[in-house]
N, C-alpha and C positions, 0 to 999 in steps of 0.2 A: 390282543394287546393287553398284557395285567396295569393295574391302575399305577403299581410302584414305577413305572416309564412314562406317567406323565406329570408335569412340572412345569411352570411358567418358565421361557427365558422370552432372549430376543427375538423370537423366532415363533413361539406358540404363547396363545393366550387361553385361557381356562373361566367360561361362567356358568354358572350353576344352573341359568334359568336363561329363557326367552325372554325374562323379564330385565334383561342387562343386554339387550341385542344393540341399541344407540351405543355402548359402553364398547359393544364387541367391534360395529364398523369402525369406531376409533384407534380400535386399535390394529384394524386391516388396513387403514391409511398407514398408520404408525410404519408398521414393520414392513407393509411395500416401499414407504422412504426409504428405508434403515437397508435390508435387506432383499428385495423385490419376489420375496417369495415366504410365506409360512402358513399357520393352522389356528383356525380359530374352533375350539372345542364349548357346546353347550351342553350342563345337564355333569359338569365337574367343577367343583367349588375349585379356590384359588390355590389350596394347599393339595389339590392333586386326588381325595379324596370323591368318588363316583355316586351320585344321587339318581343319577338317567332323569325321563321324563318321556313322557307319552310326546311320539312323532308320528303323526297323520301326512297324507298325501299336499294336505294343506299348509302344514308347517313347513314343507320344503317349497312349498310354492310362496308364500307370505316371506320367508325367509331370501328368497333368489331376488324377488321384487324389491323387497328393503336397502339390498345391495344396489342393485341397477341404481335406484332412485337415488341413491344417497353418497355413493362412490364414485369419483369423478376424479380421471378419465375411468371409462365404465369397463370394468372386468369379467372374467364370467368364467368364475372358481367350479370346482367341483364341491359339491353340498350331497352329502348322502348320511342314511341312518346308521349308526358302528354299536354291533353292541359292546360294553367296556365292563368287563367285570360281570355278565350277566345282565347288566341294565343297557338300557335303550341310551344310545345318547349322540348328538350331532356334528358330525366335523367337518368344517370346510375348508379345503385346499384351498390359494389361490397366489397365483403368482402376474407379474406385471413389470414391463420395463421403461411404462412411460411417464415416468418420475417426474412433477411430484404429486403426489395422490394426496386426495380432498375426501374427508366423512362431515356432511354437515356444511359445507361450504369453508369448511379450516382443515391447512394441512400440517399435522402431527408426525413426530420422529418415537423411534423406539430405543428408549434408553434403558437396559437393562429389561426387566420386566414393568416399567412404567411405558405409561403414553404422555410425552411432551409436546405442547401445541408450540410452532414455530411462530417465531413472529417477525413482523412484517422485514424487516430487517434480515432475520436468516434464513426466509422465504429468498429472498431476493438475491441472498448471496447462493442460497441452495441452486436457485435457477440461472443463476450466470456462469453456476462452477461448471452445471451440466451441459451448459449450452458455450460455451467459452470459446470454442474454434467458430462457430457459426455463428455469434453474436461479434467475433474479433470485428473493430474498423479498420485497422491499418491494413487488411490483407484482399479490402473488398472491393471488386471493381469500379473506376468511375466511367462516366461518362466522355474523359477524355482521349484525345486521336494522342499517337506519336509523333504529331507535328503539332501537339500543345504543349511539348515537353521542351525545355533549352537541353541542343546536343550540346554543347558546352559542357554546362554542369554535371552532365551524368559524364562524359568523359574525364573532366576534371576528378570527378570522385572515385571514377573507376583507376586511376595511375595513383590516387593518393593510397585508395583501399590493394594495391600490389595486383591487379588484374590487367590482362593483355586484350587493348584495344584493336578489335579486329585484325583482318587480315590483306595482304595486298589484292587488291584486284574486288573486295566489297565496297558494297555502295555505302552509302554514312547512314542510312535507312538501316542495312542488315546489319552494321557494329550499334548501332544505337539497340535496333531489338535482342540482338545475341547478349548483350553489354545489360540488360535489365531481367532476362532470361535469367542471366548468371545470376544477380541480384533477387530473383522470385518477385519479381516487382509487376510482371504480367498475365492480365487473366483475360483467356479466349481473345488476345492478341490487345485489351484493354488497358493500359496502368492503372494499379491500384492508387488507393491511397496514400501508402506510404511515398511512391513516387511522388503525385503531387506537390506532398509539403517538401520535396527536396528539389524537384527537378522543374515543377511547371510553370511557364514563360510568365505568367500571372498569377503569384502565389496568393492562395485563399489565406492566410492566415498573418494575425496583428500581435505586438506585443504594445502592452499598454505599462506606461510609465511617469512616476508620477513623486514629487517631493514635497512634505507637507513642512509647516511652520511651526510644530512643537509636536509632542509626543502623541498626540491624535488625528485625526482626517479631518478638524475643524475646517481647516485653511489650507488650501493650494497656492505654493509658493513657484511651480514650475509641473509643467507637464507635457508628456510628449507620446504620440498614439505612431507604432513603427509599421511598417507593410514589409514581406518579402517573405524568404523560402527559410526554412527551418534553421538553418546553419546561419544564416544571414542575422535572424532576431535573437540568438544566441549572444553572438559578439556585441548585439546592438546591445544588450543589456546592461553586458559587462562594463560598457564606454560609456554608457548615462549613470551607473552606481559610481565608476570613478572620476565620471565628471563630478560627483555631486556627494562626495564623502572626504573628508582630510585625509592625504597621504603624506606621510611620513619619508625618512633616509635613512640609510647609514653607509658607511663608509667601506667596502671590501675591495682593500686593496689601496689602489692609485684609482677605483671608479666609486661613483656614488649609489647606489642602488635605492631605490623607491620602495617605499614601504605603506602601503593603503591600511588606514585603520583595523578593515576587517578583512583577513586574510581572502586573496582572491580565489585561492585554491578554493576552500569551502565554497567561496559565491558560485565559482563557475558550477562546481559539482552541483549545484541546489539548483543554478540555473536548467543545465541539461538534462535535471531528472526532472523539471518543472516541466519539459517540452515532450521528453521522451515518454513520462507515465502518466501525463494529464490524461483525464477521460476527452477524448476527442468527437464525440456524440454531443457534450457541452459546447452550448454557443458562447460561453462566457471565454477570457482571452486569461493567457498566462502575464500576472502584473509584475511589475517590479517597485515596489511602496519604501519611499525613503524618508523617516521619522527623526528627528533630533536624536533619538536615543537608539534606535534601531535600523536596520536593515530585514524589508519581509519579501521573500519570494511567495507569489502564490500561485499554487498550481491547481486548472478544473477539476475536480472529481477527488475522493478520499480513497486513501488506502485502497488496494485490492486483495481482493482473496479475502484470503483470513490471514493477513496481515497487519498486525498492531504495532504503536507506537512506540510501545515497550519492547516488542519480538525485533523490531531494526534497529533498535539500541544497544540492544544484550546478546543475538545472535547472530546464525549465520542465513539467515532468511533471506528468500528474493520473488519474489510474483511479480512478473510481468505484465502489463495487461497489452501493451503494444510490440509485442517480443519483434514482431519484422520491423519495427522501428530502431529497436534497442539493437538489432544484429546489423543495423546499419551504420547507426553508429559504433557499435565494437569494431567494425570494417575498416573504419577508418581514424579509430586508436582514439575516441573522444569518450569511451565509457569500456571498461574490460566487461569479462564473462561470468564475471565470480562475485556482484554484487555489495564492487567495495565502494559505491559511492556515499553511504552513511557513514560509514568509517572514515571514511578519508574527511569530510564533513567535521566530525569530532575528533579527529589529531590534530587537525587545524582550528578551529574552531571551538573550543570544551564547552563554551555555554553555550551554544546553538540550543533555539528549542523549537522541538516539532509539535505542531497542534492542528484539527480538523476542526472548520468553521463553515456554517452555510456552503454546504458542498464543495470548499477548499480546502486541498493543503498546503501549511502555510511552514515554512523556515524563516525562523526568525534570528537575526544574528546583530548581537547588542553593539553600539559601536562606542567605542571607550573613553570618543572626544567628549561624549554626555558624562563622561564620571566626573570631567574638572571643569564641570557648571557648564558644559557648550560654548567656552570663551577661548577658543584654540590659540590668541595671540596678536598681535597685532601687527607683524611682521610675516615674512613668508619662510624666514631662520625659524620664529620663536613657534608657529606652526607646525613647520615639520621635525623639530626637535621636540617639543611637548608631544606629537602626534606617536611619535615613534615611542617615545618615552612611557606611554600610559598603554600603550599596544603592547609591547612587550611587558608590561608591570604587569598588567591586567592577563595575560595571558601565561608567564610564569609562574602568576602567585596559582592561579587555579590549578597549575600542572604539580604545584608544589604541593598544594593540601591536597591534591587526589592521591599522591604517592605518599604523602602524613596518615592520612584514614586506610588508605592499603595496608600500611603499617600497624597501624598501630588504630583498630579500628574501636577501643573503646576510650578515646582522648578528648579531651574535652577542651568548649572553645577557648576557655584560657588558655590551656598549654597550646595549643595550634597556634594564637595569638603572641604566646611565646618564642615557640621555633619558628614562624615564619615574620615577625617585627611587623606584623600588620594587629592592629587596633582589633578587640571584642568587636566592635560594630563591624569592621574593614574584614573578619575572619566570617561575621554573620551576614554580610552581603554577599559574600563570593559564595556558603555552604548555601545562602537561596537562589542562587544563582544556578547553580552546578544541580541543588537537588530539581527544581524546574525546568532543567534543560535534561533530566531524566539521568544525570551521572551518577547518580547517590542516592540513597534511602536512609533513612534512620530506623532503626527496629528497636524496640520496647521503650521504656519509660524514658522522658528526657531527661533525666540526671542520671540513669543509670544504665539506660542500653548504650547501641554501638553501632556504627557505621558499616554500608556495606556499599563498596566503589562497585558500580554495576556496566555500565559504559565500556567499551573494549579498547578505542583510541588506544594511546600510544603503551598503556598500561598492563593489556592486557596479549593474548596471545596473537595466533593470526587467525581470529574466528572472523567473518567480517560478513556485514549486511549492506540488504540495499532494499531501495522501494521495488 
């Protein structure tokens, strides 16, 4: 091999000396992450340039021990003498699939020709990504019989999801197991988890709910802890937020139609992504937190994958972490396949904002009876007409300056304040409104840059995300 064919990348690394051999395992963790196979060369500087160096029987022995002791899980490369250019010099083969590999007790990625140490954080997502089927909860057996299941409910769901309950002449035992079979919902004749939270006579799972006395968790003014099966604390959510938020009317037609502060479409969506993507390994419960000024859903566990807050706002992204959850509910028409529960979130909703807190993620949905001081009226007329009134104000003006900065994205608050008859302040609550709920950015200087609508809601095309 002539020296001009070697060259650091991702794949090969190059030291001059035994005296960089800690530098060199680092970088065999590196590119066994990255790549699960390359070449570590000693006795070649970094520019590819050949020095060699005196290799004894001992250098390859001193050299195969350093690895053992220090590379974890343990490898066991080929290490031999290559002369390069006329000179002596060392190169070690070594390839490995059982990722993720440790020099040093840290495990390192290979970017480019560098070693980047991982941290704790994308250690942990590296090991979830690779282990994802085998670490799944929803698909893993319980401990429960088929006579801890209600045949009720799994019948009932199997006619709403379009499937054919048994046949003449089976027992209600063989349509119950064919009926979960079809479902994937059986392992080595066990229900898994997913069944549980839908089907089992005694459901293990609570939603906690709760309405505070001002814009903090000072004070509990009403609380209430739910028990039952998946489907079941869904609706209960729904019924305790509109028990316990202003609803609004209006008129279509000859009937009156109900109008809730904060649109239910979004709640429901934030509800069932709250149930369907929670980490369920979390003993913590999915809340439903009712503030003067807001509406917060919270659901166990943050984000998955490598998906960020920004990527479900602006794209079409989707990581599942309970995917036999989520195909359960698309079965039965309560969540599609295509990952439009974000979106559909902010068509309804344009200031929603999503944030991760103490192992939560949280939907936060402002509610508009707080814009006119939290004195909704004293009547249950002057209620649902101011309710309606600030609902729709609040929710046009925002759709109307996202489609103003779409346009016209270097306009400034006066003119905005201008074309839409809301006040400098009334124009600078709603762009912090909208840029904190992730709709908007401003780019360069504040007098002289420009707005850019980032959010896809109604504005944008059919790109759509989801948690």
């Amino acid at each position: 091999m002539s020296s001009d064919l070697l060259h650091e990348s991702e794949t090969v690394e190059l030291k001059k000396s035994l005296a960089e051999l800690k530098e060199g395992l680092v970088s065999i963790a590196a590119i066994l992450n990255k790549h699960r196979a390359g070449e570590l060369w000693f006795g070649v500087a970094s520019n590819g340039k050949v020095v060699g160096f005196e290799i004894t029987e001992k250098t390859l022995r001193d050299v195969s021990q350093a690895i053992g002791a220090h590379i974890e899980p343990r490898i066991y490369p080929q290490i031999e003498s290559v002369s390069q250019s006329g000179k002596p010099c060392l190169r070690i083969r070594f390839e490995g699939q059982e990722t993720p590999y440790f020099a040093h007790g840290r495990a390192y990625i290979r970017v480019a020709d560098e070693d980047r140490q991982l941290s704790v954080k994308e250690l942990e997502k590296y090991i979830l990504s690779k282990h994802r089927d085998a670490l799944r909860w929803d698909n893993q057996p319980t401990e429960l019989a088929l006579a801890d299941l209600n045949t009720t409910k799994v019948q009932k769901f199997a006619r709403k999801a379009g499937m054919v309950w048994g046949s003449l002449g089976e027992t209600p035992d063989t349509q119950l197991q064919q009926a979960l079979n079809k479902l994937e919902l059986l392992h080595k004749g066990h229900p898994v988890n997913a069944a549980r939270l839908f089907f089992a006579k005694k459901p293990p799972i609570q939603l906690r709910c709760a309405v505070f006395a001002s814009t903090t968790s000072a004070t509990i003014i009403d609380r209430h802890d739910y028990d039952g099966d998946i489907l079941e604390l869904i609706e209960e959510a729904q019924k305790f937020i509109l028990k316990n938020i202003h609803i609004g009317m209006r008129i279509e037609g000859l009937y009156r139609v109900d109008v809730p502060e904060v649109s239910m479409e979004a709640l429901r969506e934030a509800i069932i992504n709250a149930f369907c993507h929670r980490d369920w390994r979390s003993p913590d419960y999915v809340q439903v937190a009712i503030f003067k000024d807001r509406v917060e859903i919270r659901s166990p566990g943050l984000l998955f994958g490598d998906v960020t807050i920004e990527a479900i706002r602006r794209g079409n992204v989707s990581s599942r972490r309970n995917p036999l959850i989520a195909d359960l509910f698309r079965r039965i028409e309560m969540v599609e396949g295509w990952g439009r529960g974000m979106p559909l979130m902010l068509e309804n909703a344009p200031t929603v904002e999503f944030r991760e807190f103490a192992g939560l993620f949280i939907a936060s949905f402002e509610r508009p009876s707080f814009l006119v001081g939290g004195n909704m009226g004293t009547t249950q007329e002057t209620t649902q007409e101011t309710t309606q009134e600030t609902v729709e104000k609040a929710k046009g003006k925002a759709f109307e300056l996202l489609n103003l900065l779409k346009q016209q994205p270097n306009t400034s608050r006066k003119q905005l304040a201008a074309q839409t008859g809301l006040t400098e302040d009334g124009v600078k609550y709603h762009l912090n409104k909208l840029k904190a709920s992730g709709r908007i950015r401003h780019i360069g200087p504040t007098k002289t840059g420009r707005w850019e609508v980032l959010a896809p809601g109604d504005l944008a095309d059919d790109g759509r995300a989801g948690v």
